[in-house]
Structures are given as structure tokens and as C-alpha cells.
N, C-alpha and C positions, 0 to 999 in steps of 0.2 A: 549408401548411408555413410559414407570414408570422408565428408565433407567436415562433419561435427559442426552442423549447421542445426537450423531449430526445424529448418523443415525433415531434415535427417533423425532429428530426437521425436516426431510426430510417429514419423514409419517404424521406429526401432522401438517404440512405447506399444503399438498397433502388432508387432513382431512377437515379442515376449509374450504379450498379452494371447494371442492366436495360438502361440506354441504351447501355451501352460508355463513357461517361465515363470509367471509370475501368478500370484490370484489375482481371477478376472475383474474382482472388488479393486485392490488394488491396481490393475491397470486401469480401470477406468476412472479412480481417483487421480492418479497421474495424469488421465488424458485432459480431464475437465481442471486439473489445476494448471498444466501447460497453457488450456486456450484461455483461461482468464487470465491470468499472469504474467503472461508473452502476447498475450491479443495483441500489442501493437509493434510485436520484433518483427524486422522481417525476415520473412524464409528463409533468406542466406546469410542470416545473422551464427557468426561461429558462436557455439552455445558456450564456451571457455571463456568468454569474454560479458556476458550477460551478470548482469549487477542485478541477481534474484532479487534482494533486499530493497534495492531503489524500483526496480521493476512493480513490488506490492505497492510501493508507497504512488505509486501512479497511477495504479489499479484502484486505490482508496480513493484517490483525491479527483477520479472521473466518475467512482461510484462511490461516494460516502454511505456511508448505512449499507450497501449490500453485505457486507459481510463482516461478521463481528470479528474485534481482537485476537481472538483465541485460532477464527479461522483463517483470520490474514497468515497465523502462525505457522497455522497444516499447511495451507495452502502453497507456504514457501518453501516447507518442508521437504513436501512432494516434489517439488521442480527441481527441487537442489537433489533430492535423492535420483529423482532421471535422470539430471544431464548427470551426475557421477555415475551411474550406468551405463550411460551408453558411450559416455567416455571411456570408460574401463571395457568395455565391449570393444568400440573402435579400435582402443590401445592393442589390445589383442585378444581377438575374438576366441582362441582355443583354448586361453585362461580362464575367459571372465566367467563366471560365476554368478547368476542371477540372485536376487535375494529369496529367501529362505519362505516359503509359501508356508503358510497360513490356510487352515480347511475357510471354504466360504460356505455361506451362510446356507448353500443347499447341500451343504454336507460334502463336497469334491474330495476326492481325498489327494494328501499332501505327492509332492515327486519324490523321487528315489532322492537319496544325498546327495547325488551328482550337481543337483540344483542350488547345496547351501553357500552362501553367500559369506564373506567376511566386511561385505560395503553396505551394511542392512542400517546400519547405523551414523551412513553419513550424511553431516548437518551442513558441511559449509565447503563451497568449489571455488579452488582457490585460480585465479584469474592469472593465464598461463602464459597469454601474450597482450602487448596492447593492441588496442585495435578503436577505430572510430565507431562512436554510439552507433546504433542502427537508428537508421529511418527513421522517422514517426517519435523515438523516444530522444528528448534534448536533455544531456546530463544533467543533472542536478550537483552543485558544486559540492563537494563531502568538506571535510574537516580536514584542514593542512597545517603545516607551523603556522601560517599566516592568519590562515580562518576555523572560524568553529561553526560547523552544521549542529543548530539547536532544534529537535525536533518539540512539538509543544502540542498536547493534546486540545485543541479549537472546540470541539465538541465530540461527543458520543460518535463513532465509527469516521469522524474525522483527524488525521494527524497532520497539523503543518511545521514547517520547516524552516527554520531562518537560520541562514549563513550569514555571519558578520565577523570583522577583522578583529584577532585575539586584542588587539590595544584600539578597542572602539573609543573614543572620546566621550562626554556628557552631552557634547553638541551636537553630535552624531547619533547618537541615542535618543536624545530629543529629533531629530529631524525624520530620525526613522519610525520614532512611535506619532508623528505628525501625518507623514506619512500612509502609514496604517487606518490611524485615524479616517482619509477621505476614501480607504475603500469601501467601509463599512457600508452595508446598504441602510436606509430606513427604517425605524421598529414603526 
């Protein structure tokens, strides 16, 4: 598991979860929000480097509608609160500190203190080295001095994306909404 790979953050989610670490509820919301929201990392993708945020919006735009706004939200939530887990684990395992269990719904009762956490609440993994996209996922250009990534709600459970240069032209504006224009399918 010393990789901080994604197929390391699968066994180390699988780990907690077996041990009581965590509640069984919640390991298996982490597990099910890993495999939809990294479905296309591959295994040896170091999970430090994983763009959760871009990772959903690729989840949306192969499955529109499966899952509403709110759960695109949990969904990234979850991923983001494992890989800081199991980072913080890797980092050092005699520290880390699981997050803080919650009785489940057949009544489990909570672990001793030993198991509270002060990482329960974290929303955002800050990307620690560079490293090339994994496999399967081709960046999506974000927002630079140069460009601005506009996201644009397309319809109900779809979100698209347009990168274009902060000093676009009227010409270029026009040619891109031309453009657009010929993908449209037929009503």
C-alpha cells in the first residue's frame, strides 16, 4: 500500500473498512464513490496527483443524468476524504487516525477514542507533485493567465466546458459559436 497509488487507496479503503476503522456505511460509500469517479484511473495512477474535481466532470459528461448535482457533490467528497486518508496513513501509519465512526444503522457501537480523527473534515488534496494524466483520462485544459475554463450548465445532470483565451476577439467568438452551431444534432 506505500505506492499512493489508486489501486493502494482500493486495499487501504477495503482495510479500515474490515478493521472497523471506519463505519462499514461509510467504507462502502468511499468504495462505490472511488469506482465511479476513478473508473478510468489507472491502478498505478499516484492518487496525489488525481484532479477529483475534473475526474467528476468526466464521470458526468460519459454518464449524464446518472447522478444528480448534489451527488456529483458527495461523490467527490468521498474520494477527496480517502485519498487524504490514506495519504495520511501512508505518511505515517503510527499517527494516522481514522475518522471518527458514527453508530450504523444496525446499531454498531462507535471505537474507543483511539480511532478520532482530526482529517473528518477534509474537502480538498492538494496536488503534491506533477505528474502526467493517467491513461484513459486526457486533461482538460483549466483556467491560466492566458485561458479561462467556463463551465456552462448544457442541460439537467449535464455540465460543459469551454476553455477560450482571456482576450478572445468578436471574430473568434463568432467562429466559435459557428462552430458549435454544426455539432448540434437535429430536433
Amino acid at each position: 500500500m506505500d505506492a499512493l497509488n489508486k489501486a493502494g487507496l482500493v486495499q487501504f479503503t477495503a482495510m479500515i473498512t474490515d478493521k472497523g476503522w471506519i463505519n462499514p456505511n461509510t467504507g462502502a460509500a468511499w468504495k462505490a464513490a472511488i469506482a465511479k469517479i476513478l473508473g478510468d484511473v489507472a491502478p498505478d495512477a499516484d492518487v496525489r496527483t488525481i484532479d477529483v474535481d475534473t475526474a467528476v466532470r468526466y464521470f458526468n459528461n460519459r454518464n449524464p443524468g446518472d447522478l444528480t448535482p448534489e451527488s456529483l457533490q458527495t461523490y467527490a467528497k468521498r474520494v477527496k476524504n480517502a485519498i487524504a486518508n490514506y495519504v495520511s496513513y501512508v505518511d505515517d501509519p503510527v499517527k494516522y487516525r481514522a475518522p471518527a465512526r458514527t453508530p450504523s444503522a444496525n446499531g454498531a457501537k462507535k471505537p474507543s477514542q483511539t480511532a478520532k480523527s482530526d482529517i473528518t473534515d477534509v474537502t480538498v488534496v492538494e496536488q503534491l507533485s506533477p505528474s502526467p494524466t493517467p491513461a484513459r483520462m486526457e486533461p482538460i485544459s483549466l483556467a491560466t493567465e492566458a485561458n479561462l475554463a467556463l463551465p456552462f450548465p448544457l442541460r439537467a445532470g449535464y455540465l460543459a466546458q469551454v476553455v477560450i483565451p482571456r482576450d478572445m476577439t468578436k471574430a473568434e467568438a463568432g467562429r466559435l459559436c459557428a462552430f458549435i452551431q454544426t455539432l448540434a444534432v437535429a430536433e
